[in-house]
DSSP file (Angstrom, degrees, kcal/mol; ACC not computed):
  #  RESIDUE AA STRUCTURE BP1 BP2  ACC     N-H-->O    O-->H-N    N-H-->O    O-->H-N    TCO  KAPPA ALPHA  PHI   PSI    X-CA   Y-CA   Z-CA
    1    1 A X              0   0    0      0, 0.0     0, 0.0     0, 0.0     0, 0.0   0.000 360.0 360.0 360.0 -41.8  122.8 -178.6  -35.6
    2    2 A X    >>  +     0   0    0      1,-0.2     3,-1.5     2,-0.2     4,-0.9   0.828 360.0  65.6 -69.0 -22.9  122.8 -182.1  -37.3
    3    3 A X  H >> S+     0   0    0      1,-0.3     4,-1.1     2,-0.2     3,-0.8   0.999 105.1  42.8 -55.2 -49.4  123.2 -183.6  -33.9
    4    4 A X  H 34 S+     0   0    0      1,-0.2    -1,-0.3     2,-0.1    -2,-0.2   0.019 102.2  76.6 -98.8  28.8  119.7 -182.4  -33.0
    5    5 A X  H <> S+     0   0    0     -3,-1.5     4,-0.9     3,-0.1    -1,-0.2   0.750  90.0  41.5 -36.1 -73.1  118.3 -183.3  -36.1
    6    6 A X  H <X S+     0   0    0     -4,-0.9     4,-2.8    -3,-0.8     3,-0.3   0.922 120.9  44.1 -68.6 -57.7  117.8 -186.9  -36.2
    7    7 A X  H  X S+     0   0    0     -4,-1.1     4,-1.6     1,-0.3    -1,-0.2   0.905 110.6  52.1 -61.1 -13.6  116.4 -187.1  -32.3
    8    8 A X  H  > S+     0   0    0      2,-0.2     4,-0.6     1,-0.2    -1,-0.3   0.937 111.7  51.6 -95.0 -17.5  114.3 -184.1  -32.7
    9    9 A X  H  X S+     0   0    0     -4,-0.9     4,-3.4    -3,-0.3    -2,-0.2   0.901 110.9  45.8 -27.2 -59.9  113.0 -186.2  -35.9
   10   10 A X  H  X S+     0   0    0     -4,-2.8     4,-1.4     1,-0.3     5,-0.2   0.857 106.9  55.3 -71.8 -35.7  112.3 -189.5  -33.8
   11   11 A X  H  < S+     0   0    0     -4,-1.6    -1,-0.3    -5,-0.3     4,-0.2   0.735 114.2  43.3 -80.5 -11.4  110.5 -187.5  -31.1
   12   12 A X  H >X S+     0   0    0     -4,-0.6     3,-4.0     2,-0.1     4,-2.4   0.922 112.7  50.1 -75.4 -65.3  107.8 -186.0  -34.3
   13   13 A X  H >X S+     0   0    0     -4,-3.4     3,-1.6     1,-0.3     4,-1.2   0.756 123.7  37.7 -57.9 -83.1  107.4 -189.7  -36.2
   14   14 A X  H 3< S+     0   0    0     -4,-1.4    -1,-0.3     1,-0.3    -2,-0.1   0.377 113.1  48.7 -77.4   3.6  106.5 -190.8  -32.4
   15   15 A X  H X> S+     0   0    0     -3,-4.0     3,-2.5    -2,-0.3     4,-0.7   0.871 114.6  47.3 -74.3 -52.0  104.8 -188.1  -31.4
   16   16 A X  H XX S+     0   0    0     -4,-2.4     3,-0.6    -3,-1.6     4,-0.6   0.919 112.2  61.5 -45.6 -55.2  102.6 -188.5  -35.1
   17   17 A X  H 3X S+     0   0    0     -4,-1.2     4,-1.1    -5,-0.3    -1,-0.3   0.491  79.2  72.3 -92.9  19.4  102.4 -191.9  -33.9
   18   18 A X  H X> S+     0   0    0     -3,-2.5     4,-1.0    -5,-0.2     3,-1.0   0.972  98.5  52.5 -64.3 -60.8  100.6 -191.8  -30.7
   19   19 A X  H << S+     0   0    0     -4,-0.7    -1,-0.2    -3,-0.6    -2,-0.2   0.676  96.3  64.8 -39.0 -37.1   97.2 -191.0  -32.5
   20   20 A X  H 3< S+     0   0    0     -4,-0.6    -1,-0.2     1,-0.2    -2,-0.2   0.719 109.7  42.6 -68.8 -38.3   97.6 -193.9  -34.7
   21   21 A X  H << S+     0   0    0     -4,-1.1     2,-0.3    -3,-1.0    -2,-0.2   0.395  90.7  93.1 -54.4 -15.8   97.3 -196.0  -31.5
   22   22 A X     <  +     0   0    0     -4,-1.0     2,-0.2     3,-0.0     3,-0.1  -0.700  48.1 115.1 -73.0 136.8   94.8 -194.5  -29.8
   23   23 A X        +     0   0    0      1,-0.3    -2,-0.0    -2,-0.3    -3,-0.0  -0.745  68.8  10.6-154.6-151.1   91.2 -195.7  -30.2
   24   24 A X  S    S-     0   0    0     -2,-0.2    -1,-0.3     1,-0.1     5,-0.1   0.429  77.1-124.0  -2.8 124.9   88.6 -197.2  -28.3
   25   25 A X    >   -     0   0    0      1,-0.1     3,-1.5    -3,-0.1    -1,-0.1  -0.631  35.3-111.0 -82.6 169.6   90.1 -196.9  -24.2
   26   26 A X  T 3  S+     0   0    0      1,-0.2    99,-1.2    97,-0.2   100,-0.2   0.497 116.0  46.0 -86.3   5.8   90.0 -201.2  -22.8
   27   27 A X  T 3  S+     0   0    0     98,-0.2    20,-0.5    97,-0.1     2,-0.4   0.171  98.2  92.8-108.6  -2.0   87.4 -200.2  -20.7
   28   28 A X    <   -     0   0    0     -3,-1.5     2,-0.3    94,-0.1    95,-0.2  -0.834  52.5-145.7-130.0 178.7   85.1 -198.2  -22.6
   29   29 A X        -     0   0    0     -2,-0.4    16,-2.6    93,-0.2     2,-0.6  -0.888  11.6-167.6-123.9 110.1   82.0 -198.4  -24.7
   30   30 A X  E     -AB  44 121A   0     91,-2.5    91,-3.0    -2,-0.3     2,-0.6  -0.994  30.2-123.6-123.3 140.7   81.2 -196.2  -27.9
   31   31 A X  E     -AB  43 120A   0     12,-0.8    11,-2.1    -2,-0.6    12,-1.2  -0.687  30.1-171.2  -3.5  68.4   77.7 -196.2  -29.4
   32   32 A X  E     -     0   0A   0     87,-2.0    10,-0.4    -2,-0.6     2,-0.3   0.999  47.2 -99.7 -83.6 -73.6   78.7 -197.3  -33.1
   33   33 A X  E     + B   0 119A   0     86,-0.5    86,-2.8     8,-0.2     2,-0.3  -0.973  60.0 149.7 178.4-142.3   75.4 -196.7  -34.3
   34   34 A X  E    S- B   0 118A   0     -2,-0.3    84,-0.2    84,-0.3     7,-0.1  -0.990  71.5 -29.7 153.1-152.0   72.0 -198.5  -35.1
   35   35 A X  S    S+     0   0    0     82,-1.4     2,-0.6    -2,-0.3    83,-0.1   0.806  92.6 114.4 -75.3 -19.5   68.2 -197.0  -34.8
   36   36 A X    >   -     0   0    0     81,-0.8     3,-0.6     1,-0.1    -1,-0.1  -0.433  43.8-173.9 -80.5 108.2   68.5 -194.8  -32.3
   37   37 A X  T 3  S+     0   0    0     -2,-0.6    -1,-0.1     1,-0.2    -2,-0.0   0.606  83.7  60.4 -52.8 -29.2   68.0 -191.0  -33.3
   38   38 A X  T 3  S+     0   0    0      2,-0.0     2,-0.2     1,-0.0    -1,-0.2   0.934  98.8  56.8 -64.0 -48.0   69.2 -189.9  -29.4
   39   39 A X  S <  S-     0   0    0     -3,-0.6     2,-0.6     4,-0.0     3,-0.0  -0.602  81.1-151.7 -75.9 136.2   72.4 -191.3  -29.5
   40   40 A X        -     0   0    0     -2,-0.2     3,-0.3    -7,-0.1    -9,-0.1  -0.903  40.3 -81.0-124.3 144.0   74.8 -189.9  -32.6
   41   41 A X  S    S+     0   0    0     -2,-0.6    -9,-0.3     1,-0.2    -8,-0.2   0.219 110.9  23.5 -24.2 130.9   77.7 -192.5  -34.1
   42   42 A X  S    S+     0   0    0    -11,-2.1     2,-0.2   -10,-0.4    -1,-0.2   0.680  74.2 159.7  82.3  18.7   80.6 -192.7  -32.4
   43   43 A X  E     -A   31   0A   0    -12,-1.2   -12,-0.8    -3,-0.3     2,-0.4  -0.549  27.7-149.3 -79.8 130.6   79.6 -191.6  -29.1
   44   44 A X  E     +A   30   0A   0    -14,-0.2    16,-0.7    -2,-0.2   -14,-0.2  -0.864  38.0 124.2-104.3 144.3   82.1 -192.9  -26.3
   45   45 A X        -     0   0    0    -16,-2.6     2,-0.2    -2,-0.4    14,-0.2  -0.138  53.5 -80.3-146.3-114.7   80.9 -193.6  -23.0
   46   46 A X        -     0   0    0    -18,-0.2    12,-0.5    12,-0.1     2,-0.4  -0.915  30.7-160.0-166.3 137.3   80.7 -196.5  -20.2
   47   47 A X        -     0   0    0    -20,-0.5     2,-0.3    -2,-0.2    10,-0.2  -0.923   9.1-177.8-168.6 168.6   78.6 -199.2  -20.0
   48   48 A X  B     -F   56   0B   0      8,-1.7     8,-1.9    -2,-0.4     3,-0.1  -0.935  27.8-168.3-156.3 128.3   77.7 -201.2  -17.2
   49   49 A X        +     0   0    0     -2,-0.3     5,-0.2     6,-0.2    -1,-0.1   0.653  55.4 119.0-105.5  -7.9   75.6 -204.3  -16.2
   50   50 A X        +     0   0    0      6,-0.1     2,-0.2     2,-0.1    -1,-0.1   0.835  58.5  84.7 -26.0 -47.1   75.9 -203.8  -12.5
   51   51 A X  S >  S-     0   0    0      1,-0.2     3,-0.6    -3,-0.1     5,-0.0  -0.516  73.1-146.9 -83.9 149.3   72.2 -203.5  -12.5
   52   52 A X  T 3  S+     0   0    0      1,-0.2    -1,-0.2    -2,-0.2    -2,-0.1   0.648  96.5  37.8 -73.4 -18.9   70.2 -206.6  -12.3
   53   53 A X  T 3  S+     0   0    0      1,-0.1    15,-0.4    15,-0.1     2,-0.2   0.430 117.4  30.1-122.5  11.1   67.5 -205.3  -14.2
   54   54 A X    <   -     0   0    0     -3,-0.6     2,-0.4    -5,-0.2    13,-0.2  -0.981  57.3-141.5-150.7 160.3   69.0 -203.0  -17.1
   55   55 A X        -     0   0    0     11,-0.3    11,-2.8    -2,-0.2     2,-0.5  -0.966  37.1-162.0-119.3 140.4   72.2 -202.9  -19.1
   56   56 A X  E     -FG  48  65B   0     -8,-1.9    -8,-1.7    -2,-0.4     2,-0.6  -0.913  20.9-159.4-134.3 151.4   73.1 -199.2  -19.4
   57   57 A X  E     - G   0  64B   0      7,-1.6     7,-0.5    -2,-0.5     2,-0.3  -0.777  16.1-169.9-121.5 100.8   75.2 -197.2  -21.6
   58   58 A X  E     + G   0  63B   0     -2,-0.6     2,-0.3   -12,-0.5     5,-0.2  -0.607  14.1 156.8-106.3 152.9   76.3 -193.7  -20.4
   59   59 A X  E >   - G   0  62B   0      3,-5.2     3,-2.1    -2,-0.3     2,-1.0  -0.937  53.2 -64.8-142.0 152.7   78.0 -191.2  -22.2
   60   60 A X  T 3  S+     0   0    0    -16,-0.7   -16,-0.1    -2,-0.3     3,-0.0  -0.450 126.1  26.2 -74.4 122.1   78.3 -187.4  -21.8
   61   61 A X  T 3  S-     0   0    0     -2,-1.0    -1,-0.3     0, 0.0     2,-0.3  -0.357 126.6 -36.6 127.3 -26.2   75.1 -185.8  -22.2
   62   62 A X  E <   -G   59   0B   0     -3,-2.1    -3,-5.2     2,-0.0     2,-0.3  -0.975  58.4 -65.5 178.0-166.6   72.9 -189.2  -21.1
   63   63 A X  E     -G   58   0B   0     -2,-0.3     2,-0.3    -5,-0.2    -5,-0.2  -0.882   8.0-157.9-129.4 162.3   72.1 -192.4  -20.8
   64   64 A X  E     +G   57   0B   0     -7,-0.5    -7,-1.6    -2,-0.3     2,-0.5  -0.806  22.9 171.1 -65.5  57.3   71.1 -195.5  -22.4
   65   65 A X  E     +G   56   0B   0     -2,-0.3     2,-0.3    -9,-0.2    -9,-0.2  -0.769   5.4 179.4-114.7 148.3   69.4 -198.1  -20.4
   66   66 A X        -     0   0    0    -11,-2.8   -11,-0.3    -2,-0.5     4,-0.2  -0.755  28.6-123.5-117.6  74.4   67.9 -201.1  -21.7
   67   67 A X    >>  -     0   0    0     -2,-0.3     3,-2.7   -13,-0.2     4,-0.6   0.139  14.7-122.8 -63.1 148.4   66.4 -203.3  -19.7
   68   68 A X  G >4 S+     0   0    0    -15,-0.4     3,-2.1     1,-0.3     2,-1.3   0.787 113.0  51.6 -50.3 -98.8   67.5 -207.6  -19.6
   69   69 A X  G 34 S+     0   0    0      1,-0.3    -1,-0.3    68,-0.2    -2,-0.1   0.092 104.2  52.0 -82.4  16.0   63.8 -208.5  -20.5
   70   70 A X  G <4 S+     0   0    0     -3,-2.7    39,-0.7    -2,-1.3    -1,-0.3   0.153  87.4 108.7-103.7   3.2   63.2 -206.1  -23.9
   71   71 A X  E <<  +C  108   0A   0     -3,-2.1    37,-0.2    -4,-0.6     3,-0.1  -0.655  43.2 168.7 -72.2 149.2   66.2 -207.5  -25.2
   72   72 A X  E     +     0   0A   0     35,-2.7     2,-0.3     1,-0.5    36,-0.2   0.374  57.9  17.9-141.0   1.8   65.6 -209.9  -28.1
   73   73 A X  E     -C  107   0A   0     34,-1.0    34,-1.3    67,-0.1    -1,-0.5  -0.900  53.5-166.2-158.7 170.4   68.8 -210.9  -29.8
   74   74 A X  E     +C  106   0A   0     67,-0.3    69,-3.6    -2,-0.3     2,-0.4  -0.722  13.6 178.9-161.0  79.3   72.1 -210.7  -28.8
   75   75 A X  E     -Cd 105 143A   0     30,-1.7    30,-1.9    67,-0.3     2,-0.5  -0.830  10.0-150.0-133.3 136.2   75.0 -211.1  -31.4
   76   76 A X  E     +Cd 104 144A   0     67,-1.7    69,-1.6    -2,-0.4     2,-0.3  -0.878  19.6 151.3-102.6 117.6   78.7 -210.9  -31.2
   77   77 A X  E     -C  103   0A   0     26,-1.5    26,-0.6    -2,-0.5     2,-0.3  -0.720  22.5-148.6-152.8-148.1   81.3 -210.1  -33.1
   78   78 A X  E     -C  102   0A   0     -2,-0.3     2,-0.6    24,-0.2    24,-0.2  -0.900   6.0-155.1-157.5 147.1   85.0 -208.9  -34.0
   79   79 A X  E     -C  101   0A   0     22,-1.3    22,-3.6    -2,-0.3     2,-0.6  -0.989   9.3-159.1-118.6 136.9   87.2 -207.0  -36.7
   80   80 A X  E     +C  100   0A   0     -2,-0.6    20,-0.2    20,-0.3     2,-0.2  -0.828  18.5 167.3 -99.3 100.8   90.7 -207.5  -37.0
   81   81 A X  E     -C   99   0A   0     18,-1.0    18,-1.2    -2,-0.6     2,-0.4  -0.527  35.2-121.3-104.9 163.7   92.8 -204.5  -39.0
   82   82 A X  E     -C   98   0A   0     16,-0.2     2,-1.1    -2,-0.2    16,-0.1  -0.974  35.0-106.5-121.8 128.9   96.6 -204.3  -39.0
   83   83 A X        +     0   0    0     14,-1.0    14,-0.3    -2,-0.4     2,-0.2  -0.356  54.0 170.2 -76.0  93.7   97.9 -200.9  -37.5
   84   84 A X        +     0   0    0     -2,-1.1     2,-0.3   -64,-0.1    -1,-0.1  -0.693  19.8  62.8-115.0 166.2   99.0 -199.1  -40.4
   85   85 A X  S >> S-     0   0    0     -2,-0.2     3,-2.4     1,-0.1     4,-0.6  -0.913 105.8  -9.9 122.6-170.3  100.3 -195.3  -41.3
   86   86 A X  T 34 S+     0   0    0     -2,-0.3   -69,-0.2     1,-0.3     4,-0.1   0.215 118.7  76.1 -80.7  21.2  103.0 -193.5  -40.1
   87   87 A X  T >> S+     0   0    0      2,-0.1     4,-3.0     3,-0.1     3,-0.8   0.633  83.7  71.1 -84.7 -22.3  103.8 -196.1  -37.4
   88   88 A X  T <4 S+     0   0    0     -3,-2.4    -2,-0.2     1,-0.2     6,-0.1   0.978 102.2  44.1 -56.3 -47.0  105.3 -198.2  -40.4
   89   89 A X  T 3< S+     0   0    0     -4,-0.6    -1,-0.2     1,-0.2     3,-0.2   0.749 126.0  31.4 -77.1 -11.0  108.3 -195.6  -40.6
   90   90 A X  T <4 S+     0   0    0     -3,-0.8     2,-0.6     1,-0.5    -1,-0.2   0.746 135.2  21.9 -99.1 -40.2  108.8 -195.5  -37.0
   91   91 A X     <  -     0   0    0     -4,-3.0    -1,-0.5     1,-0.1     4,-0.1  -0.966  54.6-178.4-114.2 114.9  107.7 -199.3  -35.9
   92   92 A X  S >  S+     0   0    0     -2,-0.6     3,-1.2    -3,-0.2     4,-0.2   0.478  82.2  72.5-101.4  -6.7  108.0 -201.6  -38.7
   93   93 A X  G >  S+     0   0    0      1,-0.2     3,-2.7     2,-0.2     4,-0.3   0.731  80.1  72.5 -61.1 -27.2  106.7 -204.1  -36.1
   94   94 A X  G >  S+     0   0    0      1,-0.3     3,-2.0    -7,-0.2   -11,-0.4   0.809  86.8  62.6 -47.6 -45.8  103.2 -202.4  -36.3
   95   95 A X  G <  S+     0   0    0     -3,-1.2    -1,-0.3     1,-0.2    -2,-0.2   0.637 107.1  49.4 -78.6   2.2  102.6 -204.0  -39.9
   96   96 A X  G <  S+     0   0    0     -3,-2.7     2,-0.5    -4,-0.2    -1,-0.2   0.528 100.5  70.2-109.8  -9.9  102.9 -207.3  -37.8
   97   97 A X    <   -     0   0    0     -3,-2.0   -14,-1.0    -4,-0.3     2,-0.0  -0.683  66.6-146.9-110.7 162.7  100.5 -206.7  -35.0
   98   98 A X  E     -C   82   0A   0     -2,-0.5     2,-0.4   -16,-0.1   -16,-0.2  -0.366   6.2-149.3-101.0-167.4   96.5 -206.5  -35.2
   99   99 A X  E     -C   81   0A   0    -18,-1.2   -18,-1.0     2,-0.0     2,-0.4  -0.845  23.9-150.5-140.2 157.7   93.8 -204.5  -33.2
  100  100 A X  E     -C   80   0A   0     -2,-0.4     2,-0.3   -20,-0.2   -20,-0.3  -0.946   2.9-135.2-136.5 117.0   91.0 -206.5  -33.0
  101  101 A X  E     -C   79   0A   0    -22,-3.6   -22,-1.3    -2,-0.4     2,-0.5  -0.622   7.9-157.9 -68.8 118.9   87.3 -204.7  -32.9
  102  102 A X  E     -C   78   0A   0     20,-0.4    20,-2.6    -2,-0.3     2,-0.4  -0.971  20.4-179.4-112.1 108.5   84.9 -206.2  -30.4
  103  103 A X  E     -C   77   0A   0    -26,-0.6   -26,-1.5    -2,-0.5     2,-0.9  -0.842   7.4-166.1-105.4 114.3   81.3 -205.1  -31.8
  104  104 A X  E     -C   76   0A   0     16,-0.5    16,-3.8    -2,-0.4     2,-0.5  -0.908   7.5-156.8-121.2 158.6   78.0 -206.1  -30.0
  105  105 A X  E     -CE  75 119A   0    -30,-1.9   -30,-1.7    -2,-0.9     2,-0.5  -0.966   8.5-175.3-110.0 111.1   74.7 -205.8  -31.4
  106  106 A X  E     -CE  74 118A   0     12,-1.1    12,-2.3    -2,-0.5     2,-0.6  -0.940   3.6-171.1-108.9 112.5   71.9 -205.5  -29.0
  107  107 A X  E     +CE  73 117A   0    -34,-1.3   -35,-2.7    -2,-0.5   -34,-1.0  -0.908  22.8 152.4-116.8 135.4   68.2 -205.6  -30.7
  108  108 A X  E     -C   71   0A   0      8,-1.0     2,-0.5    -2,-0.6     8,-0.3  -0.644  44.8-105.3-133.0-177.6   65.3 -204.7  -28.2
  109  109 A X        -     0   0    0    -39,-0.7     2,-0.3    -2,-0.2     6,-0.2  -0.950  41.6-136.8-104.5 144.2   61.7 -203.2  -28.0
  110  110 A X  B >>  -H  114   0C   0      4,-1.6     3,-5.1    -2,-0.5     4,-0.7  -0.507  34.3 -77.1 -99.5 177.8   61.8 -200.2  -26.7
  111  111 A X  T 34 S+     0   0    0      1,-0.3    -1,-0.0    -2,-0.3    -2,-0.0   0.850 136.3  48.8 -49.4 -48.7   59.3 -198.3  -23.9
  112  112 A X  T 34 S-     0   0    0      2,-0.1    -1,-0.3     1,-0.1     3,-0.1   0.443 122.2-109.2 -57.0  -0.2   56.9 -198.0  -27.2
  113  113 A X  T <4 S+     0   0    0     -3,-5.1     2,-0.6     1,-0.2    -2,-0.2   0.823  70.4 152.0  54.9  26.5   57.2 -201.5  -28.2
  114  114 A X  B  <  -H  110   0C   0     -4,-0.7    -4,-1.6     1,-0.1    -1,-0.2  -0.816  51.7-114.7 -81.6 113.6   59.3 -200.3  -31.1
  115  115 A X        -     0   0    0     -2,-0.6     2,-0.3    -6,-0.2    -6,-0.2   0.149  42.1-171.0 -39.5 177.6   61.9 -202.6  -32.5
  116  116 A X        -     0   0    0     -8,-0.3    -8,-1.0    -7,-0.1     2,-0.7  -0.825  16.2-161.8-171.7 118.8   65.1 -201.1  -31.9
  117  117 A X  E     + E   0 107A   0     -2,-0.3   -82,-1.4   -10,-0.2   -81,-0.8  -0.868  11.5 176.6-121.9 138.8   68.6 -201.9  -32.9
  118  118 A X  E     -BE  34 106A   0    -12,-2.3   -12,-1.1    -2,-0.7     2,-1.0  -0.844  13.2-152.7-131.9 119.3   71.9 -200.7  -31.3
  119  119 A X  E     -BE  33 105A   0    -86,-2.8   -87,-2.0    -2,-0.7   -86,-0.5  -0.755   9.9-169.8 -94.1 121.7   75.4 -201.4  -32.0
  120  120 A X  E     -B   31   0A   0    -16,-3.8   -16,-0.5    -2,-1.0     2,-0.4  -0.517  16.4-153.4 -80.1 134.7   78.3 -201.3  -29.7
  121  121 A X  E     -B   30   0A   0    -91,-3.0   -91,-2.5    -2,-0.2     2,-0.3  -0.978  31.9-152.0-107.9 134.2   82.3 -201.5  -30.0
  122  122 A X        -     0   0    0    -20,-2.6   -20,-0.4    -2,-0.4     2,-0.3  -0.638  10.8-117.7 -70.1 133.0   83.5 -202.8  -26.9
  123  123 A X    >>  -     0   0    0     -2,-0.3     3,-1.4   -95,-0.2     4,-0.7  -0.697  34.6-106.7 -80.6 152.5   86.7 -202.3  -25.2
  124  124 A X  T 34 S+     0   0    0      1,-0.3     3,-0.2    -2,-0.3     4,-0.2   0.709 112.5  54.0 -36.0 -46.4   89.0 -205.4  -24.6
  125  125 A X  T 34 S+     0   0    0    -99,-1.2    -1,-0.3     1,-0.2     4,-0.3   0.578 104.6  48.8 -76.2 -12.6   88.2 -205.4  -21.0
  126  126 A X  T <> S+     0   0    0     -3,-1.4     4,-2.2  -100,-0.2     5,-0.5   0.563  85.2  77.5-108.5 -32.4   85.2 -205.5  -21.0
  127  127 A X  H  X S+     0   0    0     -4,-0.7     4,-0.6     1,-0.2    -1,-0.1   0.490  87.2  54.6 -77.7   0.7   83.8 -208.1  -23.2
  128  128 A X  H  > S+     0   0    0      3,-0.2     4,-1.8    -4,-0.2    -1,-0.2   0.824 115.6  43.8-111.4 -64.3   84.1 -211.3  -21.6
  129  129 A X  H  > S+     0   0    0     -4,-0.3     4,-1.8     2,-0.2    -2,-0.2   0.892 113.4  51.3 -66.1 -36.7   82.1 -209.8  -18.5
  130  130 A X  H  X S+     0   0    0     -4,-2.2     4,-5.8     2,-0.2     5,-0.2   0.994 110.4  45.4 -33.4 -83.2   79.6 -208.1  -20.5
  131  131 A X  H  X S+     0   0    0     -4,-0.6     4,-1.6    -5,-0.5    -2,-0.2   0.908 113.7  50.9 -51.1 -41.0   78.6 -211.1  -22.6
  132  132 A X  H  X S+     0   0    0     -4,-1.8     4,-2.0     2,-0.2    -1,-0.2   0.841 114.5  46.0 -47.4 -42.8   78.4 -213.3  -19.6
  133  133 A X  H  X S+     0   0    0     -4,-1.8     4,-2.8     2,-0.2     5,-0.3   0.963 109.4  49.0 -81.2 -47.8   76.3 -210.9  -18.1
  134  134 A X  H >X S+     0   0    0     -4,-5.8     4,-3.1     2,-0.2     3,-0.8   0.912 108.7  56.8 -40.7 -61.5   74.0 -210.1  -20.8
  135  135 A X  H 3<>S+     0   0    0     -4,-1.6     5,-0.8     1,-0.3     4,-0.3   0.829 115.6  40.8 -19.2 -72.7   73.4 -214.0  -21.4
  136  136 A X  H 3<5S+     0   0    0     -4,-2.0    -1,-0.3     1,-0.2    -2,-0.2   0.558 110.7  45.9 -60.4 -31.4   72.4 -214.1  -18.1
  137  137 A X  H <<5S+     0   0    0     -4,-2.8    -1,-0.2    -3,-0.8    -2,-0.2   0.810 120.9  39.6 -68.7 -51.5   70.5 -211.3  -17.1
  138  138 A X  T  <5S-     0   0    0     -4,-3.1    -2,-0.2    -5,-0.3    -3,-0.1   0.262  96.9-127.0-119.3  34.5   68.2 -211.6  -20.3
  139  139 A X  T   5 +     0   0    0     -4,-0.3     2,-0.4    -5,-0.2    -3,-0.2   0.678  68.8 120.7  59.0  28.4   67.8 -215.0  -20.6
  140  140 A X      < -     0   0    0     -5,-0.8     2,-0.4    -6,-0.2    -2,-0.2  -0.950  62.9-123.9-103.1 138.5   69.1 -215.1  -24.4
  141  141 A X        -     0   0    0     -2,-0.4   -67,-0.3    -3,-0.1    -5,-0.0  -0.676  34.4-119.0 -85.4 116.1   72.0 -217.0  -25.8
  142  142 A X        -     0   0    0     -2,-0.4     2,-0.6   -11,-0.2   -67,-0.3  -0.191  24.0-132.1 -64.4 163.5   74.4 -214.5  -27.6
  143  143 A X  E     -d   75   0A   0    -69,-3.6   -67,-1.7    -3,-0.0     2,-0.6  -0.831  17.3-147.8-123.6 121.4   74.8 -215.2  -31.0
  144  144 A X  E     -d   76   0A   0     -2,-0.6   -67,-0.1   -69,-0.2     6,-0.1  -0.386  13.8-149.9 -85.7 128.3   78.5 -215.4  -32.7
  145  145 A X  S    S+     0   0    0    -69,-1.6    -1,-0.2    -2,-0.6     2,-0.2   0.937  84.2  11.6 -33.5 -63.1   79.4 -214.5  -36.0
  146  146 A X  S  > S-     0   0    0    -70,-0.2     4,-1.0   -68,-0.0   -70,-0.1  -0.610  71.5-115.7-132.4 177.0   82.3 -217.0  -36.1
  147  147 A X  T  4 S+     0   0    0      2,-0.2     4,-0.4    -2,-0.2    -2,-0.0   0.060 118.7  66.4-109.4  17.7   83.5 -219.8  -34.1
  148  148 A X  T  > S+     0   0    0      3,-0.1     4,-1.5     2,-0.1     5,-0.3   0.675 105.2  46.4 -76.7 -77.0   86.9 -216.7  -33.7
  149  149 A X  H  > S+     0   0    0      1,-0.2     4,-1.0     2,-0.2    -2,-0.2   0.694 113.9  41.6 -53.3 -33.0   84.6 -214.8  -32.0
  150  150 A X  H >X S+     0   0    0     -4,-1.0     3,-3.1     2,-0.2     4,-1.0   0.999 116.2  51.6 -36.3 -79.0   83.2 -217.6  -29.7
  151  151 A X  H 34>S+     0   0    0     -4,-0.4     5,-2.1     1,-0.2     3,-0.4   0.639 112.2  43.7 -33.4 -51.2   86.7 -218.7  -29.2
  152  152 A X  H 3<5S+     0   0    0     -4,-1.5    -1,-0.2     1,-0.2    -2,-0.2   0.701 113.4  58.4 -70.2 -37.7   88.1 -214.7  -28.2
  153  153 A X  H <<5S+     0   0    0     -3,-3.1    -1,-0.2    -4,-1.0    -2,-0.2   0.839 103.7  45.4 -77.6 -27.0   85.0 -214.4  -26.0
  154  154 A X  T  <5S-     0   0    0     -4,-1.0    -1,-0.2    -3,-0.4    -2,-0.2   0.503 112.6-108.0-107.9  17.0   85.5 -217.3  -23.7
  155  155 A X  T   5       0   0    0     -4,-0.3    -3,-0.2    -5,-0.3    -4,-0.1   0.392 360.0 360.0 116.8 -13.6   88.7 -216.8  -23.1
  156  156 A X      <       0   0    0     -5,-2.1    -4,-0.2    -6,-0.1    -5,-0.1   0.165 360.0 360.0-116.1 360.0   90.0 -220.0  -25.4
């Protein structure tokens, strides 16, 4: 019985600690929140510049699209936590690594000519082609919190 103690221990603490890693997938997009009553916080989705004339954010139940030339600011940014919890007892390495939060802020008029503010978290993968593409499609220069977040976006 003690044999199958300690392992059936380690397989709980690293089961427990799966969750504590999980967040944001590197390829997807959640809807943090802002003005928009349609969308509700924390909505995970997709989002996509492919098209030349909107940047769109879809999620189950709809869509988001915004088109390049009602955009009117563009802002970048990141938070950096250390991945804490019940990974410390399994992984004491955890308290040594970060997650880093890639946030953008898109503010636009919307079909009413309503200001309109939206916030993003980005996945990892995604943000380098995103920002490039926004810049370019809506003719505005994003704007960075910190000269970290510059640095992280272009790769440097």
């Amino acid at each position: 019985m003690k044999r199958l103690f300690i392992p059936g221990m380690l397989i709980v603490v690293f089961a427990l600690e799966l969750p504590l890693w999980a967040g944001l997938g590197s390829k997807d997009t959640m809807y943090v929140g802002g003005t928009l009553t349609a969308i509700k916080q924390e909505t995970e989705g997709r989002s996509s510049t492919d098209d030349e004339k909107v940047w769109t954010f879809i999620y189950k139940g709809g869509k988001l699209a915004i088109p390049y030339d009602r955009m009117n600011s563009l802002e970048y940014g990141q938070k950096a936590g250390r991945r804490v919890g019940l990974a410390i007892a399994a992984s004491p390495v955890a308290l040594l690594s970060k997650k880093r939060k890639h946030y953008l802020t898109i503010n636009f008029l919307d079909e009413n000519d309503k200001q309109q503010a939206a916030v993003f978290e980005l996945g990892k993968d995604v943000v380098r082609t995103s920002l490039s593409a926004l810049e370019a499609r809506s003719g505005r220069k994003i704007e960075y919190q910190d000269e970290e977040a510059r640095k992280s976006s272009k790769g440097n």
